[in-house]
C-alpha positions in Angstrom: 182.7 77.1 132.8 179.5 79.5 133.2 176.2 77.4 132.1 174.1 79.1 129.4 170.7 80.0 130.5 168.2 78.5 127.9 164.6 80.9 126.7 161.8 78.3 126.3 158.7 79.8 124.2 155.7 78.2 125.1 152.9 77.8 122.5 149.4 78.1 122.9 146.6 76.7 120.4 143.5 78.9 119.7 140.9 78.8 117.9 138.5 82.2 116.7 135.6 82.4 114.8 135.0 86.0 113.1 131.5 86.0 111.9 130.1 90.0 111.8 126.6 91.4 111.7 125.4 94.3 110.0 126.9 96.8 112.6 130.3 95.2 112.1 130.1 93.3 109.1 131.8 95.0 105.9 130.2 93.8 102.2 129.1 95.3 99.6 127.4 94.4 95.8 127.9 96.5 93.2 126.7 96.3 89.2 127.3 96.9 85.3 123.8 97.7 84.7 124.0 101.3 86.8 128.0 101.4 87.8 127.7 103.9 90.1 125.5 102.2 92.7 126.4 100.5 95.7 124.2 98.2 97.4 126.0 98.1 100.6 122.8 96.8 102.6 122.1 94.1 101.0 121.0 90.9 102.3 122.9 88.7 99.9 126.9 88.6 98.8 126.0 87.3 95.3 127.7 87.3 91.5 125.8 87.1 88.7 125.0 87.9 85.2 121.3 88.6 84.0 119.3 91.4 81.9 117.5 94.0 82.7 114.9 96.1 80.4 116.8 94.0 77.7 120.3 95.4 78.8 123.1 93.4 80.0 124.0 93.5 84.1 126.7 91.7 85.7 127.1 91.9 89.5 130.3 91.0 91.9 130.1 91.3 96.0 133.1 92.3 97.9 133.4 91.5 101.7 136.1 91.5 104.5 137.0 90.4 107.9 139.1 92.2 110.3 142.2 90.4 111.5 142.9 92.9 114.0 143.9 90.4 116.9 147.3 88.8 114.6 150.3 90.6 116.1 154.1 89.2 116.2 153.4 86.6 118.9 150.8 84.6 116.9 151.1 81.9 114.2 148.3 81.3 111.4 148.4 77.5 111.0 144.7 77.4 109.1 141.9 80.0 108.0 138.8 78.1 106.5 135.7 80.3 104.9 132.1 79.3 105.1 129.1 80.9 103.1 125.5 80.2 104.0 122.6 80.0 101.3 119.8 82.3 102.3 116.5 80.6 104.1 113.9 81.1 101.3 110.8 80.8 104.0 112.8 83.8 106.2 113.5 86.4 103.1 113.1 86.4 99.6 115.5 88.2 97.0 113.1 90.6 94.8 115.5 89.9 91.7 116.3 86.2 91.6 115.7 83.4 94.4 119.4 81.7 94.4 121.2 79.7 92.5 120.7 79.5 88.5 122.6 78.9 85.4 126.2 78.3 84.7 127.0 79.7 88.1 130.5 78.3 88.7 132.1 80.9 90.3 135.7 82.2 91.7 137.2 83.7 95.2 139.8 86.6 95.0 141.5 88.3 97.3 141.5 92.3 97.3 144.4 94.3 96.9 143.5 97.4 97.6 141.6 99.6 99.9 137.7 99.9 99.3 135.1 101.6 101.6 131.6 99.6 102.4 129.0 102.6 101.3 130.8 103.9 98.1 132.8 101.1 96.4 130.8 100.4 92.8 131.3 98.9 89.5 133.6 102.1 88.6 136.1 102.1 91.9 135.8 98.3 92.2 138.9 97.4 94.0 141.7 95.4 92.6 142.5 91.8 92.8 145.2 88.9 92.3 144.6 85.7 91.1 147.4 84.2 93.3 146.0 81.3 95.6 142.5 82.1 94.3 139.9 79.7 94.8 137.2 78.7 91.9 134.4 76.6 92.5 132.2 74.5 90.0 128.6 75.3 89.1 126.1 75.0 92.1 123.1 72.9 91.4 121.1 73.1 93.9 119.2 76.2 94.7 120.0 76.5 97.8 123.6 75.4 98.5 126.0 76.4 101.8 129.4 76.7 101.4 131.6 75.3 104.2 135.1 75.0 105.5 136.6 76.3 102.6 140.4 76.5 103.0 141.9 80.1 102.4 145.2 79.8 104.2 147.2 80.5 101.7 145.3 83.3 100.9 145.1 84.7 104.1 148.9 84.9 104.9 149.3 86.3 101.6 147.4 89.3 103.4 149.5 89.1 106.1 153.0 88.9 104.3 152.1 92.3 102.6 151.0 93.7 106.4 147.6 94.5 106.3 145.2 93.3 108.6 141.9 93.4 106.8 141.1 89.9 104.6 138.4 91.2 101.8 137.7 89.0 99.2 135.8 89.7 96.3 132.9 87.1 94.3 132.2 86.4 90.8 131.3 84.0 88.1 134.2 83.0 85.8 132.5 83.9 82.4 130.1 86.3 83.3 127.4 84.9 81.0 123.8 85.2 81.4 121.7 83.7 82.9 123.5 82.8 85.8 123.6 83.9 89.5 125.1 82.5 92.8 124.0 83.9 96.0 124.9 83.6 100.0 123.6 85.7 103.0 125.6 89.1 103.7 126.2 90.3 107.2 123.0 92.1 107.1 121.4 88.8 107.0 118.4 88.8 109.4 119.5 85.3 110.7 122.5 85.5 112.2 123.5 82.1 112.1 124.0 82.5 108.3 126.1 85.6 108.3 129.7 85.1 106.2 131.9 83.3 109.0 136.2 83.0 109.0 137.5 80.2 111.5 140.8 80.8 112.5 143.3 78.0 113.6 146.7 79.7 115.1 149.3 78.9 117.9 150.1 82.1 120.4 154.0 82.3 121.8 154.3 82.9 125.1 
């Protein structure tokens, strides 16, 4: 009787932190108040709702990370999100200095395609509500936001094979005055930029 010859796959734990700058970095904020606009150097990834010259404006950020690297060989075990609050005695934000109000806010993944230096209130890209995440109202005005588990979220992404993660922020009721606000990738501290750790096993 011929033996069988038995394949063992071996697996390899990694670890990889995605955190852009500006050259690299894709975000964006865009507004009611003038919907054509796209503020796609800004310094913050904000959502908020305010007035201006007595009119109502609302504003959402969109931003995304490149997942490039998966291919067929790896294994997403855990994808965790962190946001940093902007330094106050680095840069100040001409319109409001963080965050105020009934600020609670929500996470949502993107859908569809949107490009960094055109995407506004009008072309805003679409989004699902599946494996969302929604946070409570920030009362501090300064306030990071760490380790915040997007898994499911991610391999959502992943099942639909894309390779680009972009999520979009906004308050849940959109009422004024409120705002949240984290640094963008075009951040002038680095160590603040938008940052996706990646937990995932590699078969060999």
């Amino acid at each position: 009787m011929e033996s069988e010859a038995v394949s063992e796959k071996t697996e390899i734990k990694k670890r990889i932190l995605i955190k852009p700058g500006a050259e690299k970095g894709k975000d964006s904020t865009f507004g009611l108040y003038d919907p054509q606009f796209s503020n796609h150097d800004a310094i913050y990834i904000d959502g908020y709702a305010w007035t201006i010259l007595s009119v109502r404006a609302v504003c959402r950020s969109v931003f995304e990370f490149d997942l490039g690297f998966v291919n067929d060989n790896i294994i997403i075990d855990s994808v965790f999100l962190s946001l940093y609050a902007i330094d106050p005695e680095i840069e100040t934000i001409p319109t409001h200095e963080g965050n105020f109000g009934e600020n609670a806010f929500q996470l949502l993944r993107i859908t569809s395609d949107w490009t960094e230096n055109e995407v506004n209130w009008i072309n805003q890209p679409t989004i699902t509500y599946k494996n969302h995440k929604k946070f409570p109202k920030v009362e501090s005005l300064y306030e990071d936001l760490l380790h915040v588990d997007i898994t499911d979220m991610t391999l959502d992404m992943l099942k639909e094979g894309k390779k680009n993660l972009g999520i979009m922020m906004k308050l849940d009721e959109e009422e004024i005055f409120s705002v949240v606000l984290f640094a963008s990738s075009d951040y002038s501290d680095s160590t603040k930029h938008p940052e996706l750790e990646i937990y995932y096993r590699e078969v060999e």
